[in-house]
C-alpha positions as CSV (number, residue, x, y, z in Angstrom):
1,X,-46.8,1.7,0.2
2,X,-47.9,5.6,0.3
3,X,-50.1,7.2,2.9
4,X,-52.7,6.7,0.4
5,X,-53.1,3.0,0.8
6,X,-53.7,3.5,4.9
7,X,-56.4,6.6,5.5
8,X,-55.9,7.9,8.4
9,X,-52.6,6.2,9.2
10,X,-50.3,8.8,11.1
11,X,-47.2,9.7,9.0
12,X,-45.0,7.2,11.2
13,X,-46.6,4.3,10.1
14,X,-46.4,5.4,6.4
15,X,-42.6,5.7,6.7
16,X,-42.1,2.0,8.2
17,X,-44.6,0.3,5.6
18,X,-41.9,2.0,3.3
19,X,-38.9,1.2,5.0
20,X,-40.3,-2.5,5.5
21,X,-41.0,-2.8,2.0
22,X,-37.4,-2.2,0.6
23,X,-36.4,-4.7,3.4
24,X,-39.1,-7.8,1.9
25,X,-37.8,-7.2,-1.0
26,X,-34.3,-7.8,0.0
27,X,-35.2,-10.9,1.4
28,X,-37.6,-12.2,-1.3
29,X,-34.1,-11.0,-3.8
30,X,-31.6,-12.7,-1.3
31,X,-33.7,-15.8,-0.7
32,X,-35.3,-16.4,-3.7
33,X,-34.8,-16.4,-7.3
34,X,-38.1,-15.8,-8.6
35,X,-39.2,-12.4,-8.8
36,X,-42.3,-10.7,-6.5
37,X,-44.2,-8.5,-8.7
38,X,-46.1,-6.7,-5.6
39,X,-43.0,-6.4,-4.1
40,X,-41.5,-4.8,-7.3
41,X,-44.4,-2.6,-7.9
42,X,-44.2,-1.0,-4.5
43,X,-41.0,-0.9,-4.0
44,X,-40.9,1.2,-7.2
45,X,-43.5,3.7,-6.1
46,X,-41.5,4.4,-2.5
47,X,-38.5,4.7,-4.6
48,X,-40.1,7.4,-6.8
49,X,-41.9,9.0,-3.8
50,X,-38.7,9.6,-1.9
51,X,-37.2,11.3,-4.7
52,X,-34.5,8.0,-5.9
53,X,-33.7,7.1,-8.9
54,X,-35.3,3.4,-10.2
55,X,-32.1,2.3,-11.3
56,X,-31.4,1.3,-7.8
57,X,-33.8,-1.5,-8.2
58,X,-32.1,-2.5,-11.5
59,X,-29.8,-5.8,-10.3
60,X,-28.1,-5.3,-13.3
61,X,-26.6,-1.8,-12.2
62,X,-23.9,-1.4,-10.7
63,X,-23.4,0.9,-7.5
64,X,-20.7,2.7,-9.8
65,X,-23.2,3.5,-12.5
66,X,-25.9,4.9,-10.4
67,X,-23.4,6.9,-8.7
68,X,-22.0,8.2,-12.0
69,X,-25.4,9.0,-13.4
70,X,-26.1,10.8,-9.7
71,X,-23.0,11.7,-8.2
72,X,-25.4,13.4,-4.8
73,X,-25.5,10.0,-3.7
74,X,-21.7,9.0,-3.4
75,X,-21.5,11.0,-0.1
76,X,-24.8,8.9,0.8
77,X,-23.0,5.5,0.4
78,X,-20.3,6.5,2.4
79,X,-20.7,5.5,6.0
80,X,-24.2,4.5,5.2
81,X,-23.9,1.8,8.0
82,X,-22.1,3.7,10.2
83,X,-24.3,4.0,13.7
84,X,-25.0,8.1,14.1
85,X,-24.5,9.7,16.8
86,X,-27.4,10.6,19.3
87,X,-28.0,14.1,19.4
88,X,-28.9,16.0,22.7
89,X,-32.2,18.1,23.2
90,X,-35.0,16.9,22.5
91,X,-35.5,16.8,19.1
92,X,-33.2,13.4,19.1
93,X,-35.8,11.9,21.6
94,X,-38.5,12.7,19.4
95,X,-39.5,9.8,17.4
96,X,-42.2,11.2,15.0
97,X,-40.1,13.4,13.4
98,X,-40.9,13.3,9.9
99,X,-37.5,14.2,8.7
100,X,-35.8,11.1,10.6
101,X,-38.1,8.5,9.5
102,X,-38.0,9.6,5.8
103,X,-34.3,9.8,6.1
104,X,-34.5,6.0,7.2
105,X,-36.7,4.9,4.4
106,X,-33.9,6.7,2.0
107,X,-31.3,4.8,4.1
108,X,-33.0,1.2,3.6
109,X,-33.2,1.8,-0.3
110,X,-29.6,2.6,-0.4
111,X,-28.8,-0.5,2.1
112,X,-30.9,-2.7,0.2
113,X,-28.6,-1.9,-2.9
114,X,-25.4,-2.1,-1.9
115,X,-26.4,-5.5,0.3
116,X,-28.4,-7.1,-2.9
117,X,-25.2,-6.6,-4.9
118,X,-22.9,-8.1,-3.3
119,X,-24.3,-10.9,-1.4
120,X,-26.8,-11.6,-4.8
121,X,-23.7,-13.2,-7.0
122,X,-24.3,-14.2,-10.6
123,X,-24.8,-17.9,-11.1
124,X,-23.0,-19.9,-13.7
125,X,-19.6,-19.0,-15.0
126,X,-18.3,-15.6,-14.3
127,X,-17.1,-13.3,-17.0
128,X,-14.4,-10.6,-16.1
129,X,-16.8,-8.2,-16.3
130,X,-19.1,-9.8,-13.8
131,X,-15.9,-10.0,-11.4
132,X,-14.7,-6.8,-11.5
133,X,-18.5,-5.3,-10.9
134,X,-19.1,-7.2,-8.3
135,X,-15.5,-6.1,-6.4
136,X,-16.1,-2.7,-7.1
137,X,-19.7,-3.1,-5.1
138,X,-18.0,-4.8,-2.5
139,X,-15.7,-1.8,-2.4
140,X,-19.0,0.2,-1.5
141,X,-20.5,-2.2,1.0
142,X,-16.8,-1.7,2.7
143,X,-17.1,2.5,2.4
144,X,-20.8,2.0,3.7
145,X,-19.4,0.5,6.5
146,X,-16.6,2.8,7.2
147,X,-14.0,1.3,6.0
148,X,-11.4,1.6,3.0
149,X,-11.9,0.2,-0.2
150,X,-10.7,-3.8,0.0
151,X,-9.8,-3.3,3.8
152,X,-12.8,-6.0,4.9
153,X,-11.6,-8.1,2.2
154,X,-7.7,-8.3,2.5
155,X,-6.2,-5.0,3.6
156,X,-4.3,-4.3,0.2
157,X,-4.9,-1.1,0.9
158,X,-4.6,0.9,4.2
159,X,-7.9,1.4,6.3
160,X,-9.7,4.0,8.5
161,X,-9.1,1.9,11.5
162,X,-10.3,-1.1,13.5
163,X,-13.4,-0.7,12.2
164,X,-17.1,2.1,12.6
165,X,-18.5,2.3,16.2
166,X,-20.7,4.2,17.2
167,X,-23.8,4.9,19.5
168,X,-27.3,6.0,19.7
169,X,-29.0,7.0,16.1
170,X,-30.0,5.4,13.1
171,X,-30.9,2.7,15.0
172,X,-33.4,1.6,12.3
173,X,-31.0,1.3,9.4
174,X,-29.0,-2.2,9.8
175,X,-26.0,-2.1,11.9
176,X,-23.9,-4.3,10.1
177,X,-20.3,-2.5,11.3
178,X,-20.3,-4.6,14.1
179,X,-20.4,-7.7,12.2
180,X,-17.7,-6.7,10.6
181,X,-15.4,-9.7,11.9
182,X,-17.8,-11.6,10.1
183,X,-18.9,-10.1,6.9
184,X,-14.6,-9.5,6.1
185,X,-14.2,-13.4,5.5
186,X,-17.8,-13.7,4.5
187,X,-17.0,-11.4,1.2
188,X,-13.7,-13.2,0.6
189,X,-15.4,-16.8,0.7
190,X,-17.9,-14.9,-2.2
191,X,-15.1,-13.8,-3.8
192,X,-13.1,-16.7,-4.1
193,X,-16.2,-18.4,-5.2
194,X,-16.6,-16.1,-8.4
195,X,-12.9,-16.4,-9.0
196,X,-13.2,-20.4,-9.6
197,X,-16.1,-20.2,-11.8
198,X,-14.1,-17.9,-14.0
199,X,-12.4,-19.5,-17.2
200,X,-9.6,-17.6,-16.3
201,X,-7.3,-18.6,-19.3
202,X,-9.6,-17.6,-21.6
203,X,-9.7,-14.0,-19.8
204,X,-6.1,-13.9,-19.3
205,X,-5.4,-14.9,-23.2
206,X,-7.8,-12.0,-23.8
207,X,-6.1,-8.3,-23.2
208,X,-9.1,-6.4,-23.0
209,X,-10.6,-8.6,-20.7
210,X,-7.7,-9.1,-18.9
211,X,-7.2,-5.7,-18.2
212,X,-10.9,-5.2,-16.5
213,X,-9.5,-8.1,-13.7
214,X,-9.0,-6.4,-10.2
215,X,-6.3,-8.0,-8.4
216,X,-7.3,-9.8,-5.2
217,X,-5.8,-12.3,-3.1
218,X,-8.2,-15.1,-4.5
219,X,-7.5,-14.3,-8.2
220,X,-3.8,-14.4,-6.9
221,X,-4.3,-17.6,-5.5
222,X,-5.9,-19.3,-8.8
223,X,-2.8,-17.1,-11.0
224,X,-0.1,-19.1,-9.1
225,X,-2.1,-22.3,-8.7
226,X,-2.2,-22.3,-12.8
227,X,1.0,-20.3,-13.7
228,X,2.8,-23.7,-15.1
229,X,-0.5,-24.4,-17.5
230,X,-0.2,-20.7,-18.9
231,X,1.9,-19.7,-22.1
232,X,2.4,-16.5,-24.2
233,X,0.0,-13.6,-23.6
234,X,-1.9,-15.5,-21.0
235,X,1.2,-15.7,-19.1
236,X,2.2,-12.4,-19.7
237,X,-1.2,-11.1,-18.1
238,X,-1.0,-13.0,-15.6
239,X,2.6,-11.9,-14.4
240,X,1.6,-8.4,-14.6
241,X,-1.6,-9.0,-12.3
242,X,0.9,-10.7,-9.8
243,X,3.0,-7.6,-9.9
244,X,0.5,-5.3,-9.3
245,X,-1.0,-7.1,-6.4
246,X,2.6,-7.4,-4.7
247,X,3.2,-3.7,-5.1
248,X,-0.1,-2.7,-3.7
249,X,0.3,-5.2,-0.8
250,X,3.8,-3.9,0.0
251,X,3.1,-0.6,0.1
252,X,0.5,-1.0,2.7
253,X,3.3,-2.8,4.6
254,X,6.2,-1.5,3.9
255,X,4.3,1.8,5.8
256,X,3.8,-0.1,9.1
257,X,7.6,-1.9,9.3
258,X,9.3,2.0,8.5
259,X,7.6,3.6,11.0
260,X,10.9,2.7,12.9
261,X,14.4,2.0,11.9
262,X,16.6,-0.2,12.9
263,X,19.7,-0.4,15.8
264,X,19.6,1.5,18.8
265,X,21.3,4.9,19.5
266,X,24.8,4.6,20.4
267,X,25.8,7.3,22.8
268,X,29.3,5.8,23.4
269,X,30.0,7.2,19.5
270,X,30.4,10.8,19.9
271,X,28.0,12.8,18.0
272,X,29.9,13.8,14.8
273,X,29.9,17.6,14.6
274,X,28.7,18.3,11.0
275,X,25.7,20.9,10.5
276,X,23.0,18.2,9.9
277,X,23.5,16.8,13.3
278,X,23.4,20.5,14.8
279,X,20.6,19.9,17.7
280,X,19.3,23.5,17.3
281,X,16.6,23.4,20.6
282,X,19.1,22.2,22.7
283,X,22.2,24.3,21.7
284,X,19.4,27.5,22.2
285,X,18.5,26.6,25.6
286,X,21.6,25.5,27.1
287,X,23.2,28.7,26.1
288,X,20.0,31.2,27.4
289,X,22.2,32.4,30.0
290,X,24.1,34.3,27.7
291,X,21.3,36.4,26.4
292,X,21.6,40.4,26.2
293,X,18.5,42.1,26.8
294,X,20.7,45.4,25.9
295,X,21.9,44.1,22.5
296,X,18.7,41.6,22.1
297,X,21.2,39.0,21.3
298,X,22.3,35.1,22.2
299,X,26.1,34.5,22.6
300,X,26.5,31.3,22.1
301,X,29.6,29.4,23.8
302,X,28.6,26.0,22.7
303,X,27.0,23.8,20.0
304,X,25.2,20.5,21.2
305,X,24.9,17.7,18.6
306,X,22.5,14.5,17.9
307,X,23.8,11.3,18.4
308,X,23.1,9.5,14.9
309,X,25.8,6.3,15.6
310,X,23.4,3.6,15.9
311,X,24.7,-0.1,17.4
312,X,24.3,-2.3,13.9
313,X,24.7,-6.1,15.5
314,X,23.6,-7.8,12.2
315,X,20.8,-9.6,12.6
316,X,19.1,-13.1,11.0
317,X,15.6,-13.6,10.6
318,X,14.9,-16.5,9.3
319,X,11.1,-17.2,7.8
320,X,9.5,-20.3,7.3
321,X,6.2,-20.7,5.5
322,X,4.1,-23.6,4.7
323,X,3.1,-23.3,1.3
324,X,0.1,-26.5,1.0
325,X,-2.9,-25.3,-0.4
326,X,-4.7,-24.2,3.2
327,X,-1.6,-21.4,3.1
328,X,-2.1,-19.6,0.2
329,X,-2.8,-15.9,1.9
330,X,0.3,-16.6,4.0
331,X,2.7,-17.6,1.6
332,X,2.0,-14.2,-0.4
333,X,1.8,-11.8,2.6
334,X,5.2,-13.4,4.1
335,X,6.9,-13.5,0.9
336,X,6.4,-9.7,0.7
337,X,6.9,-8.9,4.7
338,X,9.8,-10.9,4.2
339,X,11.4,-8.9,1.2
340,X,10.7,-5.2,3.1
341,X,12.6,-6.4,6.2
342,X,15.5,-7.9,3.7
343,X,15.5,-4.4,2.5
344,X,16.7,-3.1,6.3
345,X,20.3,-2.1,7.0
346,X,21.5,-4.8,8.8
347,X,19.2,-7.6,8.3
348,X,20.0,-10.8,7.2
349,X,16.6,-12.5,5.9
350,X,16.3,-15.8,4.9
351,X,13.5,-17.4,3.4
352,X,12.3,-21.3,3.3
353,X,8.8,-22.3,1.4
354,X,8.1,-26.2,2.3
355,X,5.1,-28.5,1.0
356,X,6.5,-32.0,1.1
357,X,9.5,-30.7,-0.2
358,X,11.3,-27.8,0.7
359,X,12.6,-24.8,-1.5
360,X,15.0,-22.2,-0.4
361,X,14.0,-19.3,-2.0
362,X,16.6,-16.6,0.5
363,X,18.2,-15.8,-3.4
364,X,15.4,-14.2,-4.5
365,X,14.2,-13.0,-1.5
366,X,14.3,-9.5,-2.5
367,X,11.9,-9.9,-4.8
368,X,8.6,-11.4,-3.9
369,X,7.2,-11.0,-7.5
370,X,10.1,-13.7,-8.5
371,X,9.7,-15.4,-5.4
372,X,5.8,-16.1,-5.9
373,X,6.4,-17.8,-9.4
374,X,8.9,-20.1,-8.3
375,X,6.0,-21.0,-5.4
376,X,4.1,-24.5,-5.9
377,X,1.4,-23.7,-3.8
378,X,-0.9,-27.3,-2.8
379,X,0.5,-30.7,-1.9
380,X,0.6,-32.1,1.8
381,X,3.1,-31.1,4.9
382,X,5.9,-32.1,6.4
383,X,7.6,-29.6,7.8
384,X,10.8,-31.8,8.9
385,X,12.2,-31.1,5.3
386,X,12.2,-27.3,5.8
387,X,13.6,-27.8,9.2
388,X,16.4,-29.5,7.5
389,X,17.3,-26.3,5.9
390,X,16.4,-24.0,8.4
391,X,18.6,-25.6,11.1
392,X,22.2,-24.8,9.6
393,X,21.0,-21.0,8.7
394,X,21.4,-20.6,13.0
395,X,24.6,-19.4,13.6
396,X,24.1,-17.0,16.6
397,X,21.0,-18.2,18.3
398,X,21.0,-14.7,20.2
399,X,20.7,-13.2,17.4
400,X,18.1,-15.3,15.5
401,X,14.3,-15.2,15.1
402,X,13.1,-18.2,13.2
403,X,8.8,-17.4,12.5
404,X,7.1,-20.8,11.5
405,X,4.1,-19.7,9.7
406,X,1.8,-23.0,9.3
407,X,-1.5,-24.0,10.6
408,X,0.9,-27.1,11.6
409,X,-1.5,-30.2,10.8
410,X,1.4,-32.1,10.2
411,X,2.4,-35.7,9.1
412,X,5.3,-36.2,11.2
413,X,4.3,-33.9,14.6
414,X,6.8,-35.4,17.2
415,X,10.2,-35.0,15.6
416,X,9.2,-31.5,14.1
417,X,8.4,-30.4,17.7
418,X,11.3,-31.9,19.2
419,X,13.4,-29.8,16.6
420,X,11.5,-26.7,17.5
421,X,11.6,-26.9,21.0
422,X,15.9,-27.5,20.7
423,X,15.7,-23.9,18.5
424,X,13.9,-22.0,21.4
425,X,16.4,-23.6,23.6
426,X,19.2,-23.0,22.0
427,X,18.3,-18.5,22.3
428,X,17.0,-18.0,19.4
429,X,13.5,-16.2,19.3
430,X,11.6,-18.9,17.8
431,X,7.8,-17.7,16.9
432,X,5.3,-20.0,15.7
433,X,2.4,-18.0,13.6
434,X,-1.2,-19.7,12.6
435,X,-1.6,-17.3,9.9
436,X,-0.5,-14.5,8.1
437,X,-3.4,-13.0,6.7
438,X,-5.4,-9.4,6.3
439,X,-8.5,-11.7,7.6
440,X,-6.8,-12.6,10.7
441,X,-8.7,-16.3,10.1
442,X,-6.5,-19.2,11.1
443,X,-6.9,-23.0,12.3
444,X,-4.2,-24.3,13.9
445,X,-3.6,-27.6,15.2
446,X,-4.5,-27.6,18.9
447,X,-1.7,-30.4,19.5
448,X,0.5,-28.0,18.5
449,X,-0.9,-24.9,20.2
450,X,-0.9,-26.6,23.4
451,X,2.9,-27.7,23.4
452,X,3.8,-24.1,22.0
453,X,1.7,-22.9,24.8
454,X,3.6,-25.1,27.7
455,X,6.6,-24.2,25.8
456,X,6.3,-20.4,26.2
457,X,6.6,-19.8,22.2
458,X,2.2,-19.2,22.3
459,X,1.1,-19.1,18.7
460,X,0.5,-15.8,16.8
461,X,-2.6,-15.8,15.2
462,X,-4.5,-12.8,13.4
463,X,-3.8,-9.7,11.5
464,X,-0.9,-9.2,9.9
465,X,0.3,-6.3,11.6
466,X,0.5,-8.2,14.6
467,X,3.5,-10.0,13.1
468,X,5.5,-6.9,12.1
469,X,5.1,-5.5,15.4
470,X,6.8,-8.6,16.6
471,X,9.5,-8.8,14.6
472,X,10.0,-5.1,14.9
473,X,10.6,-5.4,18.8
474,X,13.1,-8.1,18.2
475,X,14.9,-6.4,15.4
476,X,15.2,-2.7,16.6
């Protein structure tokens, strides 16, 4: 609508017929498939008036291409969602300002794109193409909101924090960063969805379109669920998408475990005396008395050094993850968590996969990209076969940490929590975990959360980065 359409209308109520039209037709988009003409036609004309570009109205573009035809609007899209700040004076109090509410109507054009594609998914079967659009929206949706690219979504790569707060401001324009909790599964559930109506053999068998796949943890998920049925190129495509989602993962992780080492300082190990170790600030100040103010010079009678010795008691951590087909996320994000701490001086890892069956997969433990495709992720659980094989592994209970990662809905629960509850007695740190994921979603049997709770062992559920701050307490 224009100011045209209302004579007389004060300028205010011109900009919220605006800004309420771009959210109808949000709603008529999201809600229904059949298109509004009037809703089309004026959406067009405030578009126009406020100096946007149609395409934005185009469901067929991408965020990506109306950025690169009109690169202004990038820094738009960024934090678009974000609350502003309230400004003091009283210009921030004063709500007819014409620059404010036109900035709003701009704001709920750009909302209304980045919102329509992503939470408007194709129907039907999904092309590669289709996938790798709609992730690269989602990545936008995820800057709008303050955060990094895939951080809502799985974490894969690092993120700007907890998530956008804010006060006061822009309190017009949706507030969506504090649903964040809940649009971060939300857009993995949508993913996930457009991942299973792929025919991802045909892609895979298909270089080109292979190649335009964005690795996610879904896609991940469907590659290892349908690794055995895969051959040839297919295979080879597939591998190479596993790879590049394990190294992208593990660098995000590998950060947060090496931000300290492991072993203690030992100061009953004389510092060695070697140039490296020279502790410069201390050597200086300990020896001040000796300065000259005649000769402007330090004498220096004697040279303090750092203690680098550090006490190396090995230890064994021993991780046990339920691989049935509710586990997926946590089977990849422990496989890789446990490969970085096998990399640590001093740490004997050990690693146990169990369905019905169990696998012992510590020889390839160093590799998660190996240890993933020799994974069967699906099947029931009975977690009594991997306790078989993680029972001997305890040596030195003092110097053990077992981590059960399952959501522990279990076929045999008695026995396996009799055998649990002799591993906590026994010394060892025994931790059970509900998930493992970048979501932080988990359901966990409350049978078992109760009797972990009474035993003192209460279960770790959440973020990922929860666990490695864990294990780093125990292990340093």
């Amino acid at each position: 609508m224009t100011e045209q359409e209302i004579p007389g209308a004060p300028a205010t109520t011109s900009y919220d017929n605006r800004r309420q039209v771009m959210y109808w037709r949000l709603l008529a988009r999201l809600f229904d498939h059949e298109e509004q003409a009037s809703l089309e036609a004026a959406s067009l004309a405030v578009v126009e008036d406020i100096g946007l570009p149609g395409a934005l109205l185009d469901p067929q573009a991408s965020v990506d291409s109306v950025v690169q035809r009109h690169p202004e609007l990038a820094a738009e899209f960024d934090g678009l969602m974000v609350p502003e700040a309230a400004e003091d004076g009283p210009r921030a109090q004063d709500a007819d300002d014409g620059r404010d509410r036109a900035a709003e109507v701009r704001r709920a054009a750009l909302v209304s794109k980045v919102l329509l594609n992503v939470f408007h998914s194709p129907p039907g079967t999904v092309t590669a193409g289709q996938l790798s659009r709609w992730q690269s929206d989602a990545d936008w949706l995820e800057r709008a909101l303050g955060c990094e690219p895939g951080q809502l979504r799985g974490g894969r790569r690092g993120g700007r924090g907890a998530g956008p707060t804010g006060t006061g401001g822009g309190g017009r324009t949706p507030d969506l960063s504090r649903l964040i909790p809940e649009i971060g599964p939300e857009l993995g559930s949508i993913e996930a969805g457009l991942v299973k109506r792929m025919r991802l053999r045909e892609v895979l068998a298909d270089p080109g379109l292979a190649a335009q796949l964005t690795p996610s943890m879904s896609l991940i998920e469907q590659l290892l669920r349908d690794k055995d049925n895969l051959s040839g190129v297919a295979l080879a495509n597939a591998k190479a998408l596993i790879r590049r989602f394990v190294d992208e993962v593990a660098e995000v992780l590998r950060t947060q475990v090496e931000k300290s080492t492991v072993g203690a300082l030992d100061r009953s190990v004389p510092p060695k005396r070697v140039f490296r170790n020279l502790d410069l600030d201390r050597t200086i100040w300990k020896n001040l008395t000796n300065w000259s103010p005649e000769e402007e010079r330090l004498y220096v009678d004697r040279l303090f050094y750092r203690h680098t010795a550090r006490k190396t008691t090995p230890q064994r951590l021993i991780v046990v993850v339920d691989q049935s087909g509710s586990m997926v996320d946590s089977m990849v994000n422990c496989t890789i968590l446990a490969s970085i701490f096998a990399g640590l001086p001093k740490v004997d890892v050990h690693l146990i996969a169990y369905d019905t069956q169990a696998l012992d997969l510590t020889p390839w433990v160093h590799d998660p990209f190996e240890t993933l495709l020799r994974t069967n992720l699906g099947g029931g659980t009975d977690g009594t076969v991997a306790m078989a094989l993680a029972q001997p592994k305890i040596a030195e209970p003092r110097n053990t940490v077992v981590v059960w990662i399952s959501d522990f809905y279990e076929w045999r629960s008695e026995p396996l929590f009799e055998s649990m509850a002799a591993i906590h007695r026994s010394g060892a740190k025994f931790i059970p975990v509900g998930s493992v994921t970048s979501s932080g979603r988990a359901s966990v049997n409350p049978w078992f959360r109760e009797r972990f709770k009474d035993q003192g062992t209460p279960v770790l559920s959440g973020h990922i980065r929860k666990l490695v701050h864990e294990l780093k307490t125990f292990l340093t």
